[in-house]
C-alpha positions as CSV (number, residue, x, y, z in Angstrom):
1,X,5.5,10.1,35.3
2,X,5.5,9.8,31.9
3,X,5.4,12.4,29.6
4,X,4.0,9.9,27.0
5,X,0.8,10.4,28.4
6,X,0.6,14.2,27.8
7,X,-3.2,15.1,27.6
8,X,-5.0,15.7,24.5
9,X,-8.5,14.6,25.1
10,X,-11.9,15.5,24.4
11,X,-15.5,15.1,26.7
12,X,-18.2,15.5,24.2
13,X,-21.3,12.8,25.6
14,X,-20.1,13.2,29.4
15,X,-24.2,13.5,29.8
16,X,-25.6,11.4,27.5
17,X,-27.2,8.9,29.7
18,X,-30.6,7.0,29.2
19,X,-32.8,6.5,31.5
20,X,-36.1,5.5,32.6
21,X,-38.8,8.1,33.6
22,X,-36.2,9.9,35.6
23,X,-32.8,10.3,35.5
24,X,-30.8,12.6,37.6
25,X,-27.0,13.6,36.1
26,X,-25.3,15.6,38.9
27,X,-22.2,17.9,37.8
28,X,-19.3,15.5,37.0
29,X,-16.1,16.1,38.1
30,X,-12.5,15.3,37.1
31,X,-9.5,15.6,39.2
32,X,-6.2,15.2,37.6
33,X,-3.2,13.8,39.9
34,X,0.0,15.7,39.8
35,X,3.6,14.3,40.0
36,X,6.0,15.9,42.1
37,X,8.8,13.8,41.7
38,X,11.0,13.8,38.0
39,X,14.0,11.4,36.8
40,X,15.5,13.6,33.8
41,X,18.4,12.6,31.5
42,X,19.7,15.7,29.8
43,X,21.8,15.1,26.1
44,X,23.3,18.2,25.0
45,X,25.9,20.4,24.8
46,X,27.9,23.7,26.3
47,X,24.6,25.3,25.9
48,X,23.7,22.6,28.7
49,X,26.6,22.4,30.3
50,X,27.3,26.4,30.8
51,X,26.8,27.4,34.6
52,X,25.1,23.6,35.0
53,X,21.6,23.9,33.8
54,X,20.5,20.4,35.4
55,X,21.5,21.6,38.3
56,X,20.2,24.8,38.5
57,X,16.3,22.8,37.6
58,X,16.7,21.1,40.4
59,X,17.3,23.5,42.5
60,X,14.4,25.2,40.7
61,X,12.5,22.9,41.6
62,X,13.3,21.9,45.2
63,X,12.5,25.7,46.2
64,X,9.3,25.0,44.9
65,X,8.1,21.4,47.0
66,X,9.3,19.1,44.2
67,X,12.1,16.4,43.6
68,X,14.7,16.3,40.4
69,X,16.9,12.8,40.0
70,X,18.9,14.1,36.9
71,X,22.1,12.9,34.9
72,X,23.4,14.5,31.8
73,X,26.1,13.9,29.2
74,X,27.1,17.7,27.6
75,X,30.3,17.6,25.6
76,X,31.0,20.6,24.1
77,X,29.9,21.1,20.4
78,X,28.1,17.8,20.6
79,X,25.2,17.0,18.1
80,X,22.5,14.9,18.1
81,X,24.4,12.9,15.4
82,X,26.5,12.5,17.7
83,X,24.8,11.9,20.9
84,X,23.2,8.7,18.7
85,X,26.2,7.2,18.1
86,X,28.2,8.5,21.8
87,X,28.3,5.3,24.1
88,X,27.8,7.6,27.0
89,X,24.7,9.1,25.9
90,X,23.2,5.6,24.5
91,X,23.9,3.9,28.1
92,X,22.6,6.7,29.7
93,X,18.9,6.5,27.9
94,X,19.3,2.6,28.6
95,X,19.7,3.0,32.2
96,X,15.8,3.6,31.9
97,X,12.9,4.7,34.1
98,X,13.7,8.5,32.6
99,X,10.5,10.4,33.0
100,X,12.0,12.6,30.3
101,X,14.9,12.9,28.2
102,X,16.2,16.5,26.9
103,X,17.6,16.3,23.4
104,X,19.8,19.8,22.4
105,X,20.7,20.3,18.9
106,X,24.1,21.6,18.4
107,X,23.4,25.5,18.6
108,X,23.8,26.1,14.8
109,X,22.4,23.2,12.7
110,X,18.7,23.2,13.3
111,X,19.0,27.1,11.9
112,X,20.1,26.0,8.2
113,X,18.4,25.6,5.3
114,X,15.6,23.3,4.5
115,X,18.3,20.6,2.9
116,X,20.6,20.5,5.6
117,X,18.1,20.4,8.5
118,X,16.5,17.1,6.8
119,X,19.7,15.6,5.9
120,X,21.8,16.5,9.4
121,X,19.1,17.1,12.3
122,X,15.8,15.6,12.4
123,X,17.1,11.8,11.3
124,X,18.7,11.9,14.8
125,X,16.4,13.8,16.4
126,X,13.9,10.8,15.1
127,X,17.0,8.3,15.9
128,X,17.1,9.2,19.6
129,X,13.6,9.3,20.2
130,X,13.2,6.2,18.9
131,X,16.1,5.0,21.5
132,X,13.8,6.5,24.6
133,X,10.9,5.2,24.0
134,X,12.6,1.7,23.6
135,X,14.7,1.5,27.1
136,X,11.9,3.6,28.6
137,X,8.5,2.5,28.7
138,X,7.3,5.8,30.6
139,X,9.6,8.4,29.3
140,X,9.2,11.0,26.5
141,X,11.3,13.8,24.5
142,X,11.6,17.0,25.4
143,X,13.3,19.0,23.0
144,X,15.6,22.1,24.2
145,X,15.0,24.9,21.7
146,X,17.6,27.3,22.3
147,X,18.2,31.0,21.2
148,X,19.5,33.5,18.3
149,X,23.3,33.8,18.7
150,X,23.3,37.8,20.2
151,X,23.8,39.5,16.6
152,X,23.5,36.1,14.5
153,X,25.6,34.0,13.0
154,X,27.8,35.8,11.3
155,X,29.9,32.5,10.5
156,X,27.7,31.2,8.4
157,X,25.8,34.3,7.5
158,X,27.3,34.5,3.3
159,X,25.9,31.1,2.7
160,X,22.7,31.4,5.0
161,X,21.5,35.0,4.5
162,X,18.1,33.7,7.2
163,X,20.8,33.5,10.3
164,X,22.6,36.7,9.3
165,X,20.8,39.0,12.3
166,X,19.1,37.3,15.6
167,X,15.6,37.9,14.6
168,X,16.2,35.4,11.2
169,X,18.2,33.0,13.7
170,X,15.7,32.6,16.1
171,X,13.2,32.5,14.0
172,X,14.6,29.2,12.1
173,X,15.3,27.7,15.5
174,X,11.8,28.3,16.7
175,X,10.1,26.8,13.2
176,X,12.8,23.6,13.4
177,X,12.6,22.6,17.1
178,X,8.6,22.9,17.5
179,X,8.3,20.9,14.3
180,X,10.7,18.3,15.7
181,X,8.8,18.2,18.7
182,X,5.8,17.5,16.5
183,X,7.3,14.6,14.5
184,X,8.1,12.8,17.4
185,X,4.8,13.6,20.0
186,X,7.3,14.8,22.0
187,X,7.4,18.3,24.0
188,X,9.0,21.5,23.3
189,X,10.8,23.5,26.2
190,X,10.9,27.0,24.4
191,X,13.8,28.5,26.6
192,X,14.5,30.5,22.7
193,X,10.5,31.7,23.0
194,X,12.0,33.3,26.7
195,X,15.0,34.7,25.6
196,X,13.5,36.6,22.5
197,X,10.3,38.1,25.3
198,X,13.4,39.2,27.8
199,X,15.2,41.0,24.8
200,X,12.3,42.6,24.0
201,X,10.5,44.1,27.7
202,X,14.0,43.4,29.8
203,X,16.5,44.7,27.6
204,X,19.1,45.7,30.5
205,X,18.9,42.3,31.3
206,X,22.2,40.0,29.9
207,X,21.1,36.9,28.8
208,X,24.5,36.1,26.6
209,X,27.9,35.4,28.3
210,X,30.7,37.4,26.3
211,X,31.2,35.6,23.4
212,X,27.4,36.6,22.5
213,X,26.1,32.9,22.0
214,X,26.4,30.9,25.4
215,X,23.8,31.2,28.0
216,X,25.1,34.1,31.0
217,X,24.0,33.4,34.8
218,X,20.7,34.7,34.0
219,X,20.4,33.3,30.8
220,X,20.9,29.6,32.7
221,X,18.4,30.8,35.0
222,X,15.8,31.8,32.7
223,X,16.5,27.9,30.9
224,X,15.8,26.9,34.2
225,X,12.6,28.4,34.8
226,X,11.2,27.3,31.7
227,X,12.3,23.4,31.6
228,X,10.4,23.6,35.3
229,X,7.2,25.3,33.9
230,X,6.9,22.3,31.5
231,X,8.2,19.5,32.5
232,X,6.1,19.6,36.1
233,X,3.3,22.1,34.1
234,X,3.4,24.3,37.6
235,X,3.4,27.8,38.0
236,X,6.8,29.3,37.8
237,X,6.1,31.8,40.6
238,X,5.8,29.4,43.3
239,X,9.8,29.4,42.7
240,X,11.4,30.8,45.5
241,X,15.5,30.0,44.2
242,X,16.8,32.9,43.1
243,X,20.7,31.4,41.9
244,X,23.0,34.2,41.7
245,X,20.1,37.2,40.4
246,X,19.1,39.7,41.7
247,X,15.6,38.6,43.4
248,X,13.7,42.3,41.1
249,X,15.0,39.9,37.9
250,X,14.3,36.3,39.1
251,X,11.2,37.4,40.0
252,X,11.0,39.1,36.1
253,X,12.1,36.5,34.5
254,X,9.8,34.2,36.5
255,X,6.8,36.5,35.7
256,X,7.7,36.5,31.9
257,X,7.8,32.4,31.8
258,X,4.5,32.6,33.4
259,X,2.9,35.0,30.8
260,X,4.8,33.0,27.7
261,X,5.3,29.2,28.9
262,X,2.5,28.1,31.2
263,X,-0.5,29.8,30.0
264,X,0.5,28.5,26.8
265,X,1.4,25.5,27.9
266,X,-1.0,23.1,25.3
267,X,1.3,25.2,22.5
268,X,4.8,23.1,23.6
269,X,2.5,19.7,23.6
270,X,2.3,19.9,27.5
271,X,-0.8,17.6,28.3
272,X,-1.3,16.6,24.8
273,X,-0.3,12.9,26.1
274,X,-1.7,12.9,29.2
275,X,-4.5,10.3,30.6
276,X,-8.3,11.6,30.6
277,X,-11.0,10.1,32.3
278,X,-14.4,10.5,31.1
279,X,-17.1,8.0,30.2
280,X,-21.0,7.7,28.9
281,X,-23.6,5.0,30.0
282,X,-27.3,3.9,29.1
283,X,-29.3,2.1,31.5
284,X,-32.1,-0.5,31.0
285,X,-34.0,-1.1,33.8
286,X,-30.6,-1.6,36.7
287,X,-28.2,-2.6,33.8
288,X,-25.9,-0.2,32.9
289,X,-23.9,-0.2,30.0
290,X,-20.6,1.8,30.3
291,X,-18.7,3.3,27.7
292,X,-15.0,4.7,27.9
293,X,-14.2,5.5,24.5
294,X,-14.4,9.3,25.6
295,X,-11.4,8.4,27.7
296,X,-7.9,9.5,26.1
297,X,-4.3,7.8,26.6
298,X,-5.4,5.7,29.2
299,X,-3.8,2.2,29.8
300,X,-5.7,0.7,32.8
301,X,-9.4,1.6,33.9
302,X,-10.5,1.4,37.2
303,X,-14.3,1.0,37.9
304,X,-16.2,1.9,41.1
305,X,-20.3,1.5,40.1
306,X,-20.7,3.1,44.1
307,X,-22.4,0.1,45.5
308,X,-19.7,-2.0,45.8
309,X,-18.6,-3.5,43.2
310,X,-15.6,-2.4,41.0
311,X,-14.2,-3.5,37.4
312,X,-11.0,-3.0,35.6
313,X,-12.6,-3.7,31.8
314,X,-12.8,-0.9,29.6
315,X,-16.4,-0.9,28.7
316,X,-18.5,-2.8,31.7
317,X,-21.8,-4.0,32.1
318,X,-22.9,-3.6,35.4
319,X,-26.2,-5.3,37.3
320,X,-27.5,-3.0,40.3
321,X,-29.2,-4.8,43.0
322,X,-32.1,-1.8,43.0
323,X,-33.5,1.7,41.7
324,X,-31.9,5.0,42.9
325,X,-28.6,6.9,42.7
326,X,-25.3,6.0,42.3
327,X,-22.0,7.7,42.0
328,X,-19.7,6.1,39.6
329,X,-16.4,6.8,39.4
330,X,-13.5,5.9,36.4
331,X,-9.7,6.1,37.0
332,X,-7.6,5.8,34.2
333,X,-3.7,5.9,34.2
334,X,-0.9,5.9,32.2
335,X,2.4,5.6,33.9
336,X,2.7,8.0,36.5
337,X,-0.2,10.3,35.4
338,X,-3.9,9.2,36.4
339,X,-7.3,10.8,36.1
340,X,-10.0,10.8,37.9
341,X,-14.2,11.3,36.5
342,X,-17.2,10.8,38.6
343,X,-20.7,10.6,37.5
344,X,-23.9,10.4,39.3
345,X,-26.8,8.3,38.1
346,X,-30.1,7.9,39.1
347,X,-32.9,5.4,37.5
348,X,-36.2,4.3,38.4
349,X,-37.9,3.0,35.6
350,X,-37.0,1.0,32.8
351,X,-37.9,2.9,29.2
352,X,-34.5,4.4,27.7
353,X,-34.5,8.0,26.0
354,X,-31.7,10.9,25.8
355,X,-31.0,13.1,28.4
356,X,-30.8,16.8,27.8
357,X,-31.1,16.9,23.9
358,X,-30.6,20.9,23.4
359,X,-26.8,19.6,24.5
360,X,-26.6,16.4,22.6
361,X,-28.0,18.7,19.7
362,X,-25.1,21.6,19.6
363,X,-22.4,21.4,17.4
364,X,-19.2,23.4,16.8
365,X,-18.3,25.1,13.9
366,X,-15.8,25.8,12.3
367,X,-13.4,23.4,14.1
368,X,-10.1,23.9,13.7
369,X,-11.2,27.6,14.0
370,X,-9.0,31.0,13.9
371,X,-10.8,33.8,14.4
372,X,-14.8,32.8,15.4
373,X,-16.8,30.3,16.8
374,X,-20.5,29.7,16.4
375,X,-22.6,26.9,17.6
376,X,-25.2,25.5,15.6
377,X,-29.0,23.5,17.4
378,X,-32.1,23.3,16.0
379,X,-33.4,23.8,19.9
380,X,-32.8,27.2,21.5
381,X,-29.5,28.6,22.9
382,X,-30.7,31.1,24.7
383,X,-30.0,29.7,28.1
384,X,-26.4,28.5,27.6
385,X,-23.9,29.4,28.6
386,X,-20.0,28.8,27.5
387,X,-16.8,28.8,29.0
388,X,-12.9,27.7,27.4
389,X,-10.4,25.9,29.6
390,X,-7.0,25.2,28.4
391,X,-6.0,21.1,28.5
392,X,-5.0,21.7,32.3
393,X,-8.0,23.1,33.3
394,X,-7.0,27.0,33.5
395,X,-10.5,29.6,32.7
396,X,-9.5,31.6,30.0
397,X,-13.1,32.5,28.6
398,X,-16.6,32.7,30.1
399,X,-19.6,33.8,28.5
400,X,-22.9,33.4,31.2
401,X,-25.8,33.7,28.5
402,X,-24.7,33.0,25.0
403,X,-26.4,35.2,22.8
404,X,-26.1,33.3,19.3
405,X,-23.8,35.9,17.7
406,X,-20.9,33.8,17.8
407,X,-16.9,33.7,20.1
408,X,-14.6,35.8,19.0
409,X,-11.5,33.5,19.8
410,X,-8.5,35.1,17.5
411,X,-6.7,36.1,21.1
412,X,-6.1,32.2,21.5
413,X,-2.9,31.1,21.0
414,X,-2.8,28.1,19.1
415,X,-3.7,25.2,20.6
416,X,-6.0,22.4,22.2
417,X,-8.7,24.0,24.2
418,X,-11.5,22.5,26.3
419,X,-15.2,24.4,25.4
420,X,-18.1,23.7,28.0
421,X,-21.0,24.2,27.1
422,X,-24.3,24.3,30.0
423,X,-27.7,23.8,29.8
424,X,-28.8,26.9,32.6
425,X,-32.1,25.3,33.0
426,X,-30.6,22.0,33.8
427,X,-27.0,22.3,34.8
428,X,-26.0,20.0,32.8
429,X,-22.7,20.1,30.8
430,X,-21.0,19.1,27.9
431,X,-17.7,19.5,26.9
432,X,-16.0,19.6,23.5
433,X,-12.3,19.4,22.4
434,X,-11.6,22.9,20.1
435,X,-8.6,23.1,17.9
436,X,-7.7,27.0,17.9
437,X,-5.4,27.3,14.4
């Protein structure tokens, strides 16, 4: 699978169709294909190596129906400075075929200041990126953000006031890793995002071993969790492994990733990359003109015009033998990852005009957006109706009957978002990428 494919896509058009003096545009749909299977090189540290995080995933993830292939190189205090230049790490990243590679700061540096973080941390970060997308045509970064030592570094606490207490710690580990995930399209597993939750609703609960820094039993676990939740973008709770908790707290800590990690998952760039399917078309008489530029990250296309005949161009021209409906279906890939979006089509005639204009004529504003969304038509609204997906496809919003008064969308987290919108009277749809600041 490769994670460079993570989906972030938009399906504005998925109706515009011409036609003739009748066209029928039944409901599209999309299905997206899941990978069960993961190879997974892990470059860290003791933070890593502590209680054997790569092994725990996999065990993780064997409870719940799916298959790790991992190796990892962890020597303790390692950084990536020096995973770039270790000839274990390098040869392990040109083995190739990783689906993902974990890069793990040294548990200090990415919490500096602004100097030292640009001089020491995110040229390798860049470094080693740049080394897995070389040996490994499908794989992509993930990047471990780890935790606020216990109380916070009190080391380095005289020169770095911001690290002095584990709120200020966190906090500068949070801002460095999601912004290195950014830099390099790569993803973020926010096991620090987990840790700080748990502190805060399971305080009983020991996440530190006893120096107040390493990861305890449970602190492994809840890594464990999280690096499942985004790297297979599954639902945590159809874990059954337990490791060495107690099953009241795996089942916590299980319920907290849930709540934090995967219905947030288009905040740690899970899907951004992924292959989307969608198309549009006009038809002129029986030619069809088909048009994949609504498609995202897709390398290969895969055409069936349903009477027959199939295509692997991007934008076809297909001939039908006669009038009537047809079910056309694209399948785009990338890697590992397809996608699947089926259309149906029905002419009989051979004038061209817009189908369903009140949607064509909608428009979304303001996008990005923080705090309300409108939609603007010189045509009624009054019989749409709206719902927000995230990128995977998860209902978080659904309004039946618009009333024009605007979405009030400041509980979003931050993020990509799909926004349907449907023509009542019709059933048609449209769909619209919305950028949730």
């Amino acid at each position: 699978m490769s994670a460079k494919n993570y989906k972030c896509y938009i399906k504005h058009g998925v109706y515009k169709t011409a036609i003739t003096m009748l066209l029928i545009l039944s409901a599209a749909t999309q299905t997206k294909a899941q990978v069960n299977k993961l190879r997974v090189l892990f470059l860290g540290n003791s933070f890593t190596a502590v209680n054997f995080l790569p092994v725990i995933f996999t065990d993780v993830a064997k409870s719940a129906g799916d298959t790790v292939i991992y190796d990892f190189n962890a020597p303790g205090g390692f950084t990536l400075q020096n995973h770039s230049d270790d000839i274990a790490s390098t040869a392990k990243i040109a083995v190739g075929n990783w689906n993902y590679v974990v890069l793990q700061e040294q548990s200090q540096k990415p919490s500096f200041s602004d100097a030292d973080v640009f001089k020491d941390v995110y040229p390798y970060a860049q470094k080693l990126d740049s080394m897995v997308h070389d040996k490994n045509k499908c794989g992509r970064s993930v990047f471990y953000q780890t935790w606020g030592y216990r109380d916070g570094d009190s080391v380095n606490c005289s020169v770095w006031p911001p690290v002095c207490d584990y709120d200020g710690m966190d906090s500068m580990l949070n801002l460095r890793y999601t912004q290195m995930a950014l830099d390099n399209n790569a993803l973020r597993s926010p096991v620090g995002l987990v840790f700080k939750q748990l502190r805060r609703t399971r305080p009983g609960l020991d996440l530190y071993a006893a120096d107040g820094r390493h990861p305890s039993e449970a602190g492994t676990y809840a890594a464990a969790i999280t690096f499942y939740t985004i790297l297979f973008a599954k639902d945590p709770t159809k874990i059954t492994y337990d490791y060495t908790i107690p099953p009241a707290e795996a089942d916590f800590i299980r319920q907290t990733v849930l709540v934090n990690v995967y219905h947030a998952l288009p905040k740690f760039n899970v899907g951004a990359y992924n292959p989307s399917a969608s198309f549009s078309n006009t038809i002129a008489s029986k030619v069809v003109t088909f048009n994949s530029s609504l498609s995202k990250n897709a390398v290969n296309y895969n055409w069936d015009f349903g009477d027959g005949a199939t295509s692997t161009v991007a934008n076809p021209v297909h001939t039908y033998a006669g009038v009537g409906g047809y079910t056309v279906r694209l399948i785009v890939d990338n890697c590992l990852l397809k996608d699947t979006f089926t259309q149906m089509v029905t002419t009989t005639g051979s004038s061209i005009k817009e189908a369903f204009p009140i949607l064509n004529s909608i428009s979304l504003y303001p996008n990005p957006a923080s705090v309300m969304l409108y939609f603007k038509s010189n045509l009624s609204l009054k019989n749409l109706s709206i719902e927000i997906s995230s990128l995977l496809g998860q209902k978080i919003m659904n309004i039946n009957q618009y009333n024009g008064q605007g979405i009030n969308i400041e509980s979003l987290s931050s993020g990509i978002y799909l926004v349907q919108l449907k023509d009542n009277t019709t059933g048609a749809t449209l769909v619209h990428k919305l950028i949730k600041e």
